[in-house]
MOPAC internal coordinates of N, CA, C and O (Angstrom, degrees):
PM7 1SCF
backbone

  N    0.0000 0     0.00 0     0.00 0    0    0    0
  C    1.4364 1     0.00 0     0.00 0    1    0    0
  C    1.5292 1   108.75 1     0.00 0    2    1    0
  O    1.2310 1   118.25 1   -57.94 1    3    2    1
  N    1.4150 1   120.95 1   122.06 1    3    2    1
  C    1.7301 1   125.94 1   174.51 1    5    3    2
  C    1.4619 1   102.92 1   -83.53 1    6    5    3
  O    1.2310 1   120.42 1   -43.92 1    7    6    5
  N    1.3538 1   116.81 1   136.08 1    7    6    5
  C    1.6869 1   139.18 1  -173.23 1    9    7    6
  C    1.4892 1    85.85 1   -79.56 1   10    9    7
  O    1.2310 1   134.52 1   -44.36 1   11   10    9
  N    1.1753 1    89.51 1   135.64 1   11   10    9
  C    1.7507 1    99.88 1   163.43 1   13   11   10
  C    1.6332 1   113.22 1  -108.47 1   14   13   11
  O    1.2310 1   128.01 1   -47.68 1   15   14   13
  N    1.5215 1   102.18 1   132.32 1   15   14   13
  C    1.3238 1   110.36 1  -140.06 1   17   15   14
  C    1.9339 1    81.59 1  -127.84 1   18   17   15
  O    1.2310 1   122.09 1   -32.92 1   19   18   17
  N    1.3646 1   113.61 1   147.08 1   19   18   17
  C    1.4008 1   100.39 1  -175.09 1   21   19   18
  C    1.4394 1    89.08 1   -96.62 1   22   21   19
  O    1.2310 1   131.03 1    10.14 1   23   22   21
  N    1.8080 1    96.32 1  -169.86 1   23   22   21
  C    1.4705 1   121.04 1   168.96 1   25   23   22
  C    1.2822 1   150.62 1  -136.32 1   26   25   23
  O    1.2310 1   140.81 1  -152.15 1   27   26   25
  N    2.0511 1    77.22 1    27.85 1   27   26   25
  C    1.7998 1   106.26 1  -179.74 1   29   27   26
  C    1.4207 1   112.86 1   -40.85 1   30   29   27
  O    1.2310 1   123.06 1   127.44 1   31   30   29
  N    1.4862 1   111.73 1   -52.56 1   31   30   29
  C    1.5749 1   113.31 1  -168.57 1   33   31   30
  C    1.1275 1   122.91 1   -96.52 1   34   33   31
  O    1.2310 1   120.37 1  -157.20 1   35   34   33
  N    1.5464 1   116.90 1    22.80 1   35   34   33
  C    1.4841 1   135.99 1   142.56 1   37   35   34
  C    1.2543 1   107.91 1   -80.28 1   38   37   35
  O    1.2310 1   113.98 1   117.31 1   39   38   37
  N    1.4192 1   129.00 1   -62.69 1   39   38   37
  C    1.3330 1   119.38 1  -146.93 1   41   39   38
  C    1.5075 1    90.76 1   -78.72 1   42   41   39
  O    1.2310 1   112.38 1   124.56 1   43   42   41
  N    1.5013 1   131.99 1   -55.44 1   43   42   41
  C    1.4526 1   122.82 1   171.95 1   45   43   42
  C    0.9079 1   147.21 1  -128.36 1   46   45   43
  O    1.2310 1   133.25 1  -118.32 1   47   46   45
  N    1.5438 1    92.00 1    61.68 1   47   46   45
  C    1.3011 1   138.37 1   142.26 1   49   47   46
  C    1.9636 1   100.04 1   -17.57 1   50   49   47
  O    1.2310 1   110.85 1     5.36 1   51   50   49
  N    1.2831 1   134.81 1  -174.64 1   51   50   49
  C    1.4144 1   133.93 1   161.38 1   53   51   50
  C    1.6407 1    79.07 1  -159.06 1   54   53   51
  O    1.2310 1   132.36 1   -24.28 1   55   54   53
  N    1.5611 1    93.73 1   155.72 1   55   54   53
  C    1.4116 1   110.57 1   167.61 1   57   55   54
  C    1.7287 1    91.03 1  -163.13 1   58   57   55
  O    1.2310 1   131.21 1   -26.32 1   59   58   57
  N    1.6410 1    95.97 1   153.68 1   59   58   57
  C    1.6878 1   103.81 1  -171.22 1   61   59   58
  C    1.1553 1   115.81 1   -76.23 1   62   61   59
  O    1.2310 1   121.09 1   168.55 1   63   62   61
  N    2.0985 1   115.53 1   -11.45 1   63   62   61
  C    1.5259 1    98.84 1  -173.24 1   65   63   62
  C    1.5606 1   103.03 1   -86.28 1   66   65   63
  O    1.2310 1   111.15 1   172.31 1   67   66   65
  N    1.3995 1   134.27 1    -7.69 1   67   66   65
  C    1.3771 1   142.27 1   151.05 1   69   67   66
  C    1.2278 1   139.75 1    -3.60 1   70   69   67
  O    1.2310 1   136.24 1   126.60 1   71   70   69
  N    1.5025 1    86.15 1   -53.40 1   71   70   69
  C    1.4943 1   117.72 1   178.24 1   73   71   70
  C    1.6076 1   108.78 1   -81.27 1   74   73   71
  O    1.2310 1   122.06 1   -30.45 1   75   74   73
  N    1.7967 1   113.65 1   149.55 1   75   74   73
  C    1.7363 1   114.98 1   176.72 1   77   75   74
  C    1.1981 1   109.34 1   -71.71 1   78   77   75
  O    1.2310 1   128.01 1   -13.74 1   79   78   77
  N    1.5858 1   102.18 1   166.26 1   79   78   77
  C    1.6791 1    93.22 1  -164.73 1   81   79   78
  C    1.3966 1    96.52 1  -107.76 1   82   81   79
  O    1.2310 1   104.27 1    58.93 1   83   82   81
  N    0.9202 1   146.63 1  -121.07 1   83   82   81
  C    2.0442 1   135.43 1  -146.69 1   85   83   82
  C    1.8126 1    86.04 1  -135.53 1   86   85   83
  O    1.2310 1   129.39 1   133.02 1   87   86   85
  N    1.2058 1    99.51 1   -46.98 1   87   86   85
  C    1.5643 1   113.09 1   177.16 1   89   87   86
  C    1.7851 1   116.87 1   -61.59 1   90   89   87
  O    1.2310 1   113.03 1   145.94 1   91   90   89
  N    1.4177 1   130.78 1   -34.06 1   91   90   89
  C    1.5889 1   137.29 1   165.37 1   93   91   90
  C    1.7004 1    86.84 1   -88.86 1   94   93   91
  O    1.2310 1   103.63 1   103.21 1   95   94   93
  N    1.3684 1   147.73 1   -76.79 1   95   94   93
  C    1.5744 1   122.50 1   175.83 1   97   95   94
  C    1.5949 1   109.65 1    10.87 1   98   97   95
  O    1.2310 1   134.45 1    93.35 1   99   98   97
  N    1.6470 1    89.65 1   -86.65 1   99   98   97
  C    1.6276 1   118.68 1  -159.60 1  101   99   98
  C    1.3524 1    91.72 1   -63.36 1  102  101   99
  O    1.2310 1    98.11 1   163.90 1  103  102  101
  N    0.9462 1   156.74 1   -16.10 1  103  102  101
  C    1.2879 1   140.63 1   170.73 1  105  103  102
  C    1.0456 1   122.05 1   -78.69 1  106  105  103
  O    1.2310 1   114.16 1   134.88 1  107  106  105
  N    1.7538 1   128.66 1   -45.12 1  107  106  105
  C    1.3570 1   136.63 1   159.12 1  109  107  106
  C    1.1955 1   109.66 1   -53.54 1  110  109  107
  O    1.2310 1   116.17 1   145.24 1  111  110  109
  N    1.3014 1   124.87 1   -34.76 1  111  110  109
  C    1.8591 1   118.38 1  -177.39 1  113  111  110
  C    1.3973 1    90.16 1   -78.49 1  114  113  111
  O    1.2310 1    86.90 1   119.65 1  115  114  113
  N    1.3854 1   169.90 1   -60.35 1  115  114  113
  C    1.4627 1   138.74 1  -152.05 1  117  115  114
  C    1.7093 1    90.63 1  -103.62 1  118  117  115
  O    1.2310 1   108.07 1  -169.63 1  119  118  117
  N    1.4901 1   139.89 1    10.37 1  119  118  117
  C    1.4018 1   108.14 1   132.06 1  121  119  118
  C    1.3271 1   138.13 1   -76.20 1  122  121  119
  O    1.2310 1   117.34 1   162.25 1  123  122  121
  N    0.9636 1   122.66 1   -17.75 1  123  122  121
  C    1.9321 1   154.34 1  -174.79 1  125  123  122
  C    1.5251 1    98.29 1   -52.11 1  126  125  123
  O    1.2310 1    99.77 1   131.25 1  127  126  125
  N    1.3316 1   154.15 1   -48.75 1  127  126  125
  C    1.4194 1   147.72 1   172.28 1  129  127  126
  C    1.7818 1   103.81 1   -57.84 1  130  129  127
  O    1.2310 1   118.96 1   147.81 1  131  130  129
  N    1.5323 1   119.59 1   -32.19 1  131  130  129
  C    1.0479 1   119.40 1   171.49 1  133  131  130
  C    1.1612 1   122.96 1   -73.67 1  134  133  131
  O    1.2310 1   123.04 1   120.26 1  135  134  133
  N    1.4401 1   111.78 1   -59.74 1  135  134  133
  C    1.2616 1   127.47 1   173.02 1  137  135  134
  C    2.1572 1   107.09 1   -32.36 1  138  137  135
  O    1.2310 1   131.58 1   118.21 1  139  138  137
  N    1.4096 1    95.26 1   -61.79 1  139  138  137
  C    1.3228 1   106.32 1   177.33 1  141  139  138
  C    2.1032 1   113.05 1   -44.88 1  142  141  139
  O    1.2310 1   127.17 1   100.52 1  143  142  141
  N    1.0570 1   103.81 1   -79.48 1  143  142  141
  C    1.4098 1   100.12 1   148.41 1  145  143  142
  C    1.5023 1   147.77 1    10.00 1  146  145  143
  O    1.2310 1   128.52 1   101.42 1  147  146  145
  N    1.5735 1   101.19 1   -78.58 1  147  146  145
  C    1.4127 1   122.41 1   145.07 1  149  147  146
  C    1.6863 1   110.80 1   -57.51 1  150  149  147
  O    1.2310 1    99.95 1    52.84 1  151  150  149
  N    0.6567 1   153.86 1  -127.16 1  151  150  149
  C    1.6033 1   148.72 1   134.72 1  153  151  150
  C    1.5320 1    98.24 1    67.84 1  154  153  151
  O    1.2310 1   117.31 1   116.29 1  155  154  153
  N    1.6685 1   122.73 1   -63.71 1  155  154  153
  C    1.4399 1   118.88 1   179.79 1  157  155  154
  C    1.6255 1    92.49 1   -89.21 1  158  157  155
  O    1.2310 1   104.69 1   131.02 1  159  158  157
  N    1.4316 1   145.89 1   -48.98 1  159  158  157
  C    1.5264 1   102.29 1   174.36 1  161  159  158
  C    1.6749 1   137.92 1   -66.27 1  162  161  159
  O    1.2310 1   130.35 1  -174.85 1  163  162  161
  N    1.6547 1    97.65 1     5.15 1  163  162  161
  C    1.0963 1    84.37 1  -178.35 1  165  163  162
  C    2.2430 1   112.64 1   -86.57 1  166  165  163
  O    1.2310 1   136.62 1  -169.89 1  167  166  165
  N    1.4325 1    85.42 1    10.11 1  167  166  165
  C    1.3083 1    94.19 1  -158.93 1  169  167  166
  C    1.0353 1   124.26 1  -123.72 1  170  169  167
  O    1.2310 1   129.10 1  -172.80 1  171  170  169
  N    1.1067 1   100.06 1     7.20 1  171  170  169
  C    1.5994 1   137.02 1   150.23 1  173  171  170
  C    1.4897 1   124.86 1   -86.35 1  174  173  171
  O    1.2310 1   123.38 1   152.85 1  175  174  173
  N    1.8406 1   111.12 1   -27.15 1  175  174  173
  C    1.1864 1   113.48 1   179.49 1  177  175  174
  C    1.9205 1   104.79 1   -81.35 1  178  177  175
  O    1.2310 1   135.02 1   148.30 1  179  178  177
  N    1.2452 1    88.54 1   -31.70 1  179  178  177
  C    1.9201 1   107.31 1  -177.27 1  181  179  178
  C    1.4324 1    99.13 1   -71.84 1  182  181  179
  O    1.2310 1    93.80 1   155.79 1  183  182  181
  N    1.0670 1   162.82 1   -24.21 1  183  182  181
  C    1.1224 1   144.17 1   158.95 1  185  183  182
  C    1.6104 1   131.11 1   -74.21 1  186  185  183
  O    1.2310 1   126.26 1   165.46 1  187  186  185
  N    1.6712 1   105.57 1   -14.54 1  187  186  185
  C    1.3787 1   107.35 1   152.06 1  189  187  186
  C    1.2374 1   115.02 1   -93.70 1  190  189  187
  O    1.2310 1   111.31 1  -145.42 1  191  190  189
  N    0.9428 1   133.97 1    34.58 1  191  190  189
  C    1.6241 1   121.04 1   167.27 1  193  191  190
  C    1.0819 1   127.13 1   -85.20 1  194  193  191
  O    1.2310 1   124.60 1   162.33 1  195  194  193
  N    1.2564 1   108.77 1   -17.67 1  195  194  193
  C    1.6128 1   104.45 1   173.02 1  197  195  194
  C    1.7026 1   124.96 1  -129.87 1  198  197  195
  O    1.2310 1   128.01 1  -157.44 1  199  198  197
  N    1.1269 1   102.19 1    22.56 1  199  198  197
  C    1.3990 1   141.27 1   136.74 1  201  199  198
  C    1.2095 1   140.99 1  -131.38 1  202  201  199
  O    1.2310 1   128.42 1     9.69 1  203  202  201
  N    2.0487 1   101.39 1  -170.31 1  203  202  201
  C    1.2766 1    98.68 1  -170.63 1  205  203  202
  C    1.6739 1   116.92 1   -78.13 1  206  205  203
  O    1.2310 1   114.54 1   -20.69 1  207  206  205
  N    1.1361 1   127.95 1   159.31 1  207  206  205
  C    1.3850 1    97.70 1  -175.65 1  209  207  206
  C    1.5641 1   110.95 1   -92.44 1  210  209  207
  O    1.2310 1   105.90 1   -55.41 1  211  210  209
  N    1.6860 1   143.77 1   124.59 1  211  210  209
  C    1.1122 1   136.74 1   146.10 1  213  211  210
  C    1.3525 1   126.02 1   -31.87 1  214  213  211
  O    1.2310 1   122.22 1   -24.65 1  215  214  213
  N    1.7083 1   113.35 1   155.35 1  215  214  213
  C    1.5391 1   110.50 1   153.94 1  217  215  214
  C    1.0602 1   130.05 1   -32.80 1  218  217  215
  O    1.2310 1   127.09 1   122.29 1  219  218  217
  N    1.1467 1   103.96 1   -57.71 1  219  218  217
  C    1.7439 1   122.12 1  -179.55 1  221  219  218
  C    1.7334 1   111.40 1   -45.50 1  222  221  219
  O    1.2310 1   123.80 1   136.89 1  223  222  221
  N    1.4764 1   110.33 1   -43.11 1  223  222  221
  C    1.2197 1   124.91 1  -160.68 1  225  223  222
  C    1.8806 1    89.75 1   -82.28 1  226  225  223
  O    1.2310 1   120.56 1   111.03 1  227  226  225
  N    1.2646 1   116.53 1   -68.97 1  227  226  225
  C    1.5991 1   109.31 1   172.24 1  229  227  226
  C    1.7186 1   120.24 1   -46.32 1  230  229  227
  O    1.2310 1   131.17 1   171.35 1  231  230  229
  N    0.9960 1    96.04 1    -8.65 1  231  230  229
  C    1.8137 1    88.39 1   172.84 1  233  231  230
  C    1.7264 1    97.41 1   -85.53 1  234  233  231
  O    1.2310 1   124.96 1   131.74 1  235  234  233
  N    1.6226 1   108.08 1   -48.26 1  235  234  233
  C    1.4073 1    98.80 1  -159.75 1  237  235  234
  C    1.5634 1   107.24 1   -61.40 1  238  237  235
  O    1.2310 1   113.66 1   166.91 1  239  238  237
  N    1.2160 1   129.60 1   -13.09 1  239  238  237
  C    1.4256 1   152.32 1   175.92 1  241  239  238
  C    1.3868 1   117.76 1   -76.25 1  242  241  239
  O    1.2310 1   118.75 1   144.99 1  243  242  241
  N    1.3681 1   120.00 1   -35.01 1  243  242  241
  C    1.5171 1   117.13 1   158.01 1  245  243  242
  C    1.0587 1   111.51 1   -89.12 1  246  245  243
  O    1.2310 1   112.19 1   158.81 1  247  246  245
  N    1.8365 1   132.35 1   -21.19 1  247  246  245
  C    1.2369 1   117.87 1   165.30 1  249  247  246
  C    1.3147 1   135.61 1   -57.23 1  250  249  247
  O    1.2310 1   127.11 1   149.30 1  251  250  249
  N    1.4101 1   103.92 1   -30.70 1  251  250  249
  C    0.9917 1   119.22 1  -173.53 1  253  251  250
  C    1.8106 1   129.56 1   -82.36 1  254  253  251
  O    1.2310 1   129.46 1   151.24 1  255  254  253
  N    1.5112 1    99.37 1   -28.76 1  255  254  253
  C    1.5331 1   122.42 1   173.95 1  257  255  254
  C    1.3839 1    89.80 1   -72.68 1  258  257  255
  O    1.2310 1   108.80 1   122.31 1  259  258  257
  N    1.5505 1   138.57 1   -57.69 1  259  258  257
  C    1.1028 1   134.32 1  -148.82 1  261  259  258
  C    2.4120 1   100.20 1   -68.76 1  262  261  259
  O    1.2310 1   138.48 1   141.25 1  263  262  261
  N    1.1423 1    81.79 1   -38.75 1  263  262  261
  C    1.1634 1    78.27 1  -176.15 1  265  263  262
  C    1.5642 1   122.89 1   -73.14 1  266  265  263
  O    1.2310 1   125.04 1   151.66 1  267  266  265
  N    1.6217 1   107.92 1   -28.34 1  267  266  265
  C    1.8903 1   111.50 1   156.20 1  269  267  266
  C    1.3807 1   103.54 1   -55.48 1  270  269  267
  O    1.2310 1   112.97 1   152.36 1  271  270  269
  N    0.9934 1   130.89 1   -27.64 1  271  270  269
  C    1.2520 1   115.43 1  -162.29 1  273  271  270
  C    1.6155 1   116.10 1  -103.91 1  274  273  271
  O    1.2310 1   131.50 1   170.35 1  275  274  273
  N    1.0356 1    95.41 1    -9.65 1  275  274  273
  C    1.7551 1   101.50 1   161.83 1  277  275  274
  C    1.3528 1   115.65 1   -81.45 1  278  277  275
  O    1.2310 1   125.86 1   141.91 1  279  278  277
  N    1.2684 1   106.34 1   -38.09 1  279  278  277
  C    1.8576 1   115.87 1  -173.46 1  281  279  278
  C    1.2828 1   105.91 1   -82.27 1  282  281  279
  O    1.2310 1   117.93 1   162.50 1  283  282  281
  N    1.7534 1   121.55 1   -17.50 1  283  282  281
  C    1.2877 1   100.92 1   157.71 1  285  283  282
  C    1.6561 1   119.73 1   -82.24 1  286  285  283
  O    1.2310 1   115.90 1   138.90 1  287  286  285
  N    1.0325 1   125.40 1   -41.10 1  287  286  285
  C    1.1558 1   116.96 1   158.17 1  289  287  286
  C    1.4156 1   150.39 1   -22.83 1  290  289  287
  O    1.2310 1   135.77 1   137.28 1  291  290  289
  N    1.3401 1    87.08 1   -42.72 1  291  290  289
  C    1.2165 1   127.09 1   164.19 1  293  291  290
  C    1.7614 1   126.13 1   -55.45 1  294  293  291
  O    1.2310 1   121.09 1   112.34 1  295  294  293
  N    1.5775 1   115.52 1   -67.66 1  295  294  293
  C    0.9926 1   126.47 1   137.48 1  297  295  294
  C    1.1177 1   137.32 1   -51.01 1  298  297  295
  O    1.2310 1   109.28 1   167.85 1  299  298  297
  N    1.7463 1   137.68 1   -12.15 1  299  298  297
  C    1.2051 1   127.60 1   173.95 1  301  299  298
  C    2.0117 1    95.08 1  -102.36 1  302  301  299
  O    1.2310 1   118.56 1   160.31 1  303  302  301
  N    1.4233 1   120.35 1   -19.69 1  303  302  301
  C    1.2654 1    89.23 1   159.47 1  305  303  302
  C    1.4686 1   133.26 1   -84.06 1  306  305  303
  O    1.2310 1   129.10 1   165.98 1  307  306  305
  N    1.2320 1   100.06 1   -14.02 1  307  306  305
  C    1.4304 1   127.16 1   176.94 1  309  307  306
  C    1.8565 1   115.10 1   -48.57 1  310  309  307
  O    1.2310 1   128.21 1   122.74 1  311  310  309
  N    1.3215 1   101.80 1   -57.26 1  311  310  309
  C    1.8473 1   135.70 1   172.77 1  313  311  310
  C    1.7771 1   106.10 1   -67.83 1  314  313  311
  O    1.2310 1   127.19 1   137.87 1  315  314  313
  N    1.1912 1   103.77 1   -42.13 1  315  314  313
  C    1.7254 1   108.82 1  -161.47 1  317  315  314
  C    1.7419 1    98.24 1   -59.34 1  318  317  315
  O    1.2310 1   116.62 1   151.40 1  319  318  317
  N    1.0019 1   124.03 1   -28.60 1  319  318  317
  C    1.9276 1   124.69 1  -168.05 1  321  319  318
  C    1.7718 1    97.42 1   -82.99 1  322  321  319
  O    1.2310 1   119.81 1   160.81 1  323  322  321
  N    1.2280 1   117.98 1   -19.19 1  323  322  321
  C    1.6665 1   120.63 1  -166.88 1  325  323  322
  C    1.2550 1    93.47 1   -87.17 1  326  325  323
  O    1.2310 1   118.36 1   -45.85 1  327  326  325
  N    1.3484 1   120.72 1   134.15 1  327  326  325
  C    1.2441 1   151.13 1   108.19 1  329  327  326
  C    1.1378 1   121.62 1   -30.02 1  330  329  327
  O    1.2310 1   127.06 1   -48.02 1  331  330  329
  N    1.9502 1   104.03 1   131.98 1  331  330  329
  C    1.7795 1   119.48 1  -168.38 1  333  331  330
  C    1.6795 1   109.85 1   -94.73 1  334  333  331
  O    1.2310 1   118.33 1   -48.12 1  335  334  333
  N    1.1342 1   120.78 1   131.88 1  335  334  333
  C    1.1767 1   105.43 1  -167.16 1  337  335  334
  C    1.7904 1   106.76 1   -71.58 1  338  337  335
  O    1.2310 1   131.17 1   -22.51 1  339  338  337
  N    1.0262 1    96.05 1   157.49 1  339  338  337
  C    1.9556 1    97.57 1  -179.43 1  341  339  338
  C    1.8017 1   104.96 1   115.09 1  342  341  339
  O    1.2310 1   119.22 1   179.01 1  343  342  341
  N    1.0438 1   119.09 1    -0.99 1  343  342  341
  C    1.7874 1   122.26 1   177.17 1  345  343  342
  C    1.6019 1    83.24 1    74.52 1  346  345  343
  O    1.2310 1   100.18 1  -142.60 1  347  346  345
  N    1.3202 1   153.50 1    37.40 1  347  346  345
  C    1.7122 1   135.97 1   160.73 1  349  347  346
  C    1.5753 1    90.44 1   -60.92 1  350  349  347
  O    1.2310 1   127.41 1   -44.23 1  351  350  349
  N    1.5242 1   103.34 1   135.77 1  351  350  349
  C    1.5668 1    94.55 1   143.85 1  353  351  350
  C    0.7974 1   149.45 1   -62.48 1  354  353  351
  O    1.2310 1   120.10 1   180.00 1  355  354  353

């Protein structure tokens, strides 16, 4: 007969390389205005779902695209001056 042995302290287990390093941090902090962004259109699309959508409701829907779309902009001019690490051109 094989003992059945669990695998609590495998699965969570913790180890320090686990954790992001300062470099994925900083990356989530100047995606985060986007992230945010996305986040209000997505929540704008979720409140018409189970209706019809109002004016009111299509404004918050172009407000909201308009504003992903600045923050991407935003971020891709933001990114475009950085250099990849590895010498890529």
């Amino acid at each position: 007969m094989d003992p059945i042995v669990t695998v609590q302290d495998a699965v969570t287990a913790f180890e320090p390389w686990m954790e992001p390093t300062d470099a994925e941090l900083d990356a989530i902090e100047q995606d985060m205005p986007l992230i945010l962004a996305d986040v209000d259109l997505l929540d704008a699309y979720i409140t018409t779902l189970d209706r019809t959508p109002t004016e009111l409701d299509a404004r918050r829907i172009r407000r909201a695209r308009r504003r992903v779309l600045a923050e991407r902009l935003t971020l891709a001019n933001r990114t475009a001056g950085t250099s990849l690490p590895g010498g890529a051109a």
